[in-house]
TORKOLDREN-802075 format. One record per residue (C-alpha): residue in one letter; x, y, z. Coordinates in Angstrom, 1 decimal. Example, Ala and Ser with C-alpha at 12.3 -4.5 7.8 and 13.67 -1.06 7.14 Angstrom:
TORKOLDREN-802075
PT   residu       px       py       pz
PT        a     12.3     -4.5      7.8
PT        s     13.7     -1.1      7.1
END
This chain:
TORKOLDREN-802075
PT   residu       px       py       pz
PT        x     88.6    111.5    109.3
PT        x     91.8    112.7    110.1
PT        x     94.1    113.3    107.0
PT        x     98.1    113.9    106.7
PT        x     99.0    117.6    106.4
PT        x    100.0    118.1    103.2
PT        x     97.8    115.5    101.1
PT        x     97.0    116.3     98.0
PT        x     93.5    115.1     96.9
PT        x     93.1    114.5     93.6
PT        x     89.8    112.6     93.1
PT        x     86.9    112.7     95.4
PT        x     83.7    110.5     95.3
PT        x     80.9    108.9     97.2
PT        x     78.4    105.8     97.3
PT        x     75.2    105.9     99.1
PT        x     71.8    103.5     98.4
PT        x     68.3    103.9     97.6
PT        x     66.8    105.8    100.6
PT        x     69.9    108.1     99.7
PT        x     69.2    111.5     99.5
PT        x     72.1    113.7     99.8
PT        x     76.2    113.2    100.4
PT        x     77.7    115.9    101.7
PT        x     81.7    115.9    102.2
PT        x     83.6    118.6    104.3
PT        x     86.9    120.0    105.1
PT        x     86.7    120.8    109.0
PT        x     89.1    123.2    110.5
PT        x     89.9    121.4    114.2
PT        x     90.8    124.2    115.8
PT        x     88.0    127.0    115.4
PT        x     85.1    124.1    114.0
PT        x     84.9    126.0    110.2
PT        x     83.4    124.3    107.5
PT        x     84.6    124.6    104.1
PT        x     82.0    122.3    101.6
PT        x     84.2    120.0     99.2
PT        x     81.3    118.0     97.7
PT        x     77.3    117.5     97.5
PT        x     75.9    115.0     95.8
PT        x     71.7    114.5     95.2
PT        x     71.2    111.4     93.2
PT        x     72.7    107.9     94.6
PT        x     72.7    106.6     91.4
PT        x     74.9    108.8     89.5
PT        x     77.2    109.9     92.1
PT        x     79.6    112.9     91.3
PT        x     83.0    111.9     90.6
PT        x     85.7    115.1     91.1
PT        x     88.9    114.6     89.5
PT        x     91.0    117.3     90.3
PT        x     94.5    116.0     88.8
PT        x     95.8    119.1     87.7
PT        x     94.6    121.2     90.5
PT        x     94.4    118.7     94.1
PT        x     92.9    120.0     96.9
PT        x     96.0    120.5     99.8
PT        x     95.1    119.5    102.8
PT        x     97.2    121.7    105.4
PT        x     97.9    120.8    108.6
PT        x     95.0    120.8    111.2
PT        x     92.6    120.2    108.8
PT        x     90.0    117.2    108.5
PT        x     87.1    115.4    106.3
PT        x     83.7    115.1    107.6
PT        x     80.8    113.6    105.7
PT        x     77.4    112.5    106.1
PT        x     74.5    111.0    104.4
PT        x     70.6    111.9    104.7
PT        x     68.5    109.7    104.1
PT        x     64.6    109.2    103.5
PT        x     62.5    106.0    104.2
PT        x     59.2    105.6    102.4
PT        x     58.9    102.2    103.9
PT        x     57.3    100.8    106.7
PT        x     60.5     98.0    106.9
PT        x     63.4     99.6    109.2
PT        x     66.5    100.4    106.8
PT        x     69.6     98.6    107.8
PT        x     73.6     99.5    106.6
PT        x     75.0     97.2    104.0
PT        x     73.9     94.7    101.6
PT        x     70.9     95.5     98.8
PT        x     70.8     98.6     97.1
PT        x     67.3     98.9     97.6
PT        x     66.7     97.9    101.3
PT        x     69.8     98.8    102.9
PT        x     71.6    102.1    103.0
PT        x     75.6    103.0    103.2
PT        x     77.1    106.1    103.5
PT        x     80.8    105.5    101.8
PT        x     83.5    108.3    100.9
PT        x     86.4    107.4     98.5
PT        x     89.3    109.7     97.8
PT        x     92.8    109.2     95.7
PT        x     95.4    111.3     97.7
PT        x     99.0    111.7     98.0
PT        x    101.3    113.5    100.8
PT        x    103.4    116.5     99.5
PT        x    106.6    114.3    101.4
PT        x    106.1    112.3     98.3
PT        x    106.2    114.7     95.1
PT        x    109.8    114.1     93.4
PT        x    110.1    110.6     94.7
PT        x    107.5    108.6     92.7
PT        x    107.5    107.6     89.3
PT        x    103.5    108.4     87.9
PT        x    102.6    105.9     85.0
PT        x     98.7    106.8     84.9
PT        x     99.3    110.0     82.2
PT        x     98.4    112.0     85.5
PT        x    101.4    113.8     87.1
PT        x    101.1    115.7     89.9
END
């Protein structure tokens, strides 16, 4: 997912199903192909929830979020994306962000300043 040079990430989670069994999120250098893990989460039900207001993760230029989901079916019924919790899967990253371009221009009314 490619992401504005400069964002500053400031809260990071995920959502995944039943069959869920791990969420990993990644910062990808495009260039050389580096990884540099941002995230892991192990239970679907209690995802992890970063919040990282007074120290964001910058994003610099060339850089870019991978993620992916593993997942494990004990069934016999094929696992489809979307709907029920229990006999679907997803594989869903949500971050709040904002571009450096903005800091000094926008009023914050949240009690959260960057």
């Amino acid at each position: 997912c490619p992401t504005e040079a400069g964002s500053n990430i400031v809260l990071l989670t995920t959502h995944m199903h039943h069959h869920g069994e791990t969420f990993e999120v990644n910062l990808v250098d495009e260039e050389t192909g580096a990884i540099e893990p941002l995230y892991l989460n192990e239970d679907y039900a209690h995802p992890l929830t970063m919040e990282m207001w007074d120290a964001p993760i910058l994003i610099p230029e060339g850089k870019s979020f991978e993620w992916a989901c593993t997942y494990v079916n004990a069934t016999n019924a094929t696992v489809f994306g979307g709907g029920s919790a229990e006999t679907a899967e997803m594989c869903i990253m949500a971050a709040f962000y904002w571009p450096t371009s903005l800091i000094g221009r926008v009023t914050w009314n949240s009690g959260h300043r960057p």
